[in-house]
C-alpha positions as CSV (number, residue, x, y, z in Angstrom):
1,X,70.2,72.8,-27.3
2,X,68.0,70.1,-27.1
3,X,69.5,69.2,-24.0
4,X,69.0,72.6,-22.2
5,X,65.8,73.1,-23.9
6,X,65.0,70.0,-22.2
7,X,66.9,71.5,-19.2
8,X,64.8,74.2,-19.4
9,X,61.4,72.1,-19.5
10,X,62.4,70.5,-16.6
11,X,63.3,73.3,-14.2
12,X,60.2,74.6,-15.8
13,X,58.1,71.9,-14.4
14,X,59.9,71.6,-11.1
15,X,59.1,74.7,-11.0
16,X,55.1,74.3,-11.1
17,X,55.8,71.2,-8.9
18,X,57.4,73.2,-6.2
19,X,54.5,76.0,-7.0
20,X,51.9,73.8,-6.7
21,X,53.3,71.7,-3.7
22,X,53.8,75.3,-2.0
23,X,50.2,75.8,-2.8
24,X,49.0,72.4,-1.8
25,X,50.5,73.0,1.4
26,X,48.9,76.6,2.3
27,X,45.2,75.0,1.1
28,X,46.1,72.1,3.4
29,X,47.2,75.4,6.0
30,X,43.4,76.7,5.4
31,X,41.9,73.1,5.6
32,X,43.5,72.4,8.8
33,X,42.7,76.2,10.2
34,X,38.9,75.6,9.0
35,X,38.9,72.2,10.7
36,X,39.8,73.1,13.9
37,X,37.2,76.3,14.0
38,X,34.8,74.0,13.0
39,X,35.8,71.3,15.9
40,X,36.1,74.1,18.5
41,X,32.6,75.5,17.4
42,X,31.5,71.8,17.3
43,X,32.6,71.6,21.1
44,X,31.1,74.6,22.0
45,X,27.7,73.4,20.7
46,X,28.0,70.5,22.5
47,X,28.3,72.2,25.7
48,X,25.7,74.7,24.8
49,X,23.2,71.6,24.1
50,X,24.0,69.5,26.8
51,X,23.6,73.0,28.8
52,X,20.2,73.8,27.5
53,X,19.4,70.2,28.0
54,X,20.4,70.5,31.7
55,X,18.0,73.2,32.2
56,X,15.4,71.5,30.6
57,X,15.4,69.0,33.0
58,X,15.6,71.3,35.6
59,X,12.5,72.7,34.7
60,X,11.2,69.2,33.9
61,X,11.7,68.7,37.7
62,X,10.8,72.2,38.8
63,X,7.2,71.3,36.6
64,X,6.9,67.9,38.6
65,X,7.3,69.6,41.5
66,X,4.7,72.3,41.2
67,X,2.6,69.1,39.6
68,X,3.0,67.3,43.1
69,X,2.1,70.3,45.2
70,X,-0.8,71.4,43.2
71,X,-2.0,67.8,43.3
72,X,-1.4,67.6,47.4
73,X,-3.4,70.7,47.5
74,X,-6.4,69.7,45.2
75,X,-6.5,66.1,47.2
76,X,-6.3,68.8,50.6
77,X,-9.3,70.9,49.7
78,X,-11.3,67.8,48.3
79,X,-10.8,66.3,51.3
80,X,-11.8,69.6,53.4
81,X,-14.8,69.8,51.3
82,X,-15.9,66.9,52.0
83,X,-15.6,67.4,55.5
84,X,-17.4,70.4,55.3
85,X,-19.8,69.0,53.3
86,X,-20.5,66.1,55.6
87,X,-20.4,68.8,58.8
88,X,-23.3,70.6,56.9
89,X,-25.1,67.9,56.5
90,X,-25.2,66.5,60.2
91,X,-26.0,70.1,61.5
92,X,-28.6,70.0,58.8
93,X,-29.9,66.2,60.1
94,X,-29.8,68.2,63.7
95,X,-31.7,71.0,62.6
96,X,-34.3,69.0,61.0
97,X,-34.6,66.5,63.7
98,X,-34.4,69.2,66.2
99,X,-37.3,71.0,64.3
100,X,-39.3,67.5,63.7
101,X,-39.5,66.9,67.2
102,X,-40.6,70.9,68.2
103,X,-43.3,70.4,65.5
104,X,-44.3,67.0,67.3
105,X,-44.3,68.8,70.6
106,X,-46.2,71.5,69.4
107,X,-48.7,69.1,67.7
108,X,-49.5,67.5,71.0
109,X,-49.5,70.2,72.6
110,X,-52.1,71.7,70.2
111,X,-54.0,68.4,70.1
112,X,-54.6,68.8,74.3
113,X,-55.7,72.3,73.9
114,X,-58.1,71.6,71.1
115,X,-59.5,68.6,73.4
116,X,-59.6,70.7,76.4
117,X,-61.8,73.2,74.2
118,X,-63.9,70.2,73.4
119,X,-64.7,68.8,76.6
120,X,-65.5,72.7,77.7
121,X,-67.7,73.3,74.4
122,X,-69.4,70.4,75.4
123,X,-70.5,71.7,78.8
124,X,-70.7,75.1,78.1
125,X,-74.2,74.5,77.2
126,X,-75.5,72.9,79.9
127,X,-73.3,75.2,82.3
128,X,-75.6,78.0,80.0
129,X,-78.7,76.2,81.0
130,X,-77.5,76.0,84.8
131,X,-76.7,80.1,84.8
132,X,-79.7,80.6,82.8
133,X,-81.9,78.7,85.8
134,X,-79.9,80.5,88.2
135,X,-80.2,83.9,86.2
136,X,-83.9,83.3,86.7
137,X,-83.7,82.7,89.9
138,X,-82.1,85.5,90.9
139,X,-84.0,87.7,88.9
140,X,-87.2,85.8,90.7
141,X,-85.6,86.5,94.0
142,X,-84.5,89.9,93.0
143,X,-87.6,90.7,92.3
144,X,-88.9,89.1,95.8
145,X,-85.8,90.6,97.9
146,X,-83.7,87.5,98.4
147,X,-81.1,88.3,95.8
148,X,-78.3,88.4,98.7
149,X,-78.5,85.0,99.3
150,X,-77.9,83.4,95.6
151,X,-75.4,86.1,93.9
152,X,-72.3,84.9,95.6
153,X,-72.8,81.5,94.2
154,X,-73.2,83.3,90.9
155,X,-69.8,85.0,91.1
156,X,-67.7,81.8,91.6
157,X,-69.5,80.2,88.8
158,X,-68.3,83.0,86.7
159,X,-64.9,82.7,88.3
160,X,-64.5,78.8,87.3
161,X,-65.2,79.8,83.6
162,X,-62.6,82.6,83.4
163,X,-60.4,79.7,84.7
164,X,-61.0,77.4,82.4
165,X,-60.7,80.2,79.6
């Protein structure tokens, strides 16, 4: 009795052992299931990062790119500025020098007419003395019948001043 008591005990515990081997091996089953749905989602991120990091380079470039060509383009128009810049300011150097030299000629120009004015204020009295003496004369000779003679010397004495006007 002891014997298959003992018996029993041990087909008993065989029993567990094959139980628990049975479930060792279906949680070793799971493990191994888990642990290769955990690689291939592993993998998959992998690819997805080293994707995502492909097209962050490729915008890193695209970025330089657009960088460069806005850059060329700034350097362009500064440099067409300044051309333009320096264009203005010759055709304003022109201008001015252009409008110095009118204002010289002019000046001269003004300074000979306002001698010319002079030098004929200066005589205009004494030519208004000598029509004043001739003035009497005439009207002396008028008066005596000889007017005739003197009045054409009269007209091209008025003539010259209109002249000189």
């Amino acid at each position: 009795m002891l014997s298959g008591h003992l018996q029993s005990i041990d087909d008993s515990l065989r029993l567990q052992q094959v139980h628990s081997d049975s479930n060792f091996s279906l949680l070793t089953i799971w493990a191994s299931v888990l642990m290769i749905v955990f690689l291939v989602f592993s993998i998959y991120s992998m690819f997805k990062i080293d994707e995502l990091q492909k097209q962050g380079r490729e915008s890193l470039q695209r970025i330089d790119e657009i960088h460069l060509n806005a850059r060329k383009k700034s350097i362009e128009l500064e440099d067409e500025v300044k051309a333009a810049i320096e264009n203005m300011k010759a055709a304003v150097k022109r201008q001015t020098d252009e409008f110095e030299e009118r204002i010289k000629t002019e000046s001269r120009n003004f300074n000979a007419q306002v001698q010319k004015y002079n030098k004929e204020l200066q005589n205009t009295p004494q030519q208004f003395v000598e029509l004043q003496k001739k003035m009497h004369e005439i009207m002396a000779a008028a008066s005596f019948g000889t007017s005739a003679v003197q009045e054409p010397e009269l007209g091209a004495q008025q003539s010259e001043k209109r002249d000189v006007k």
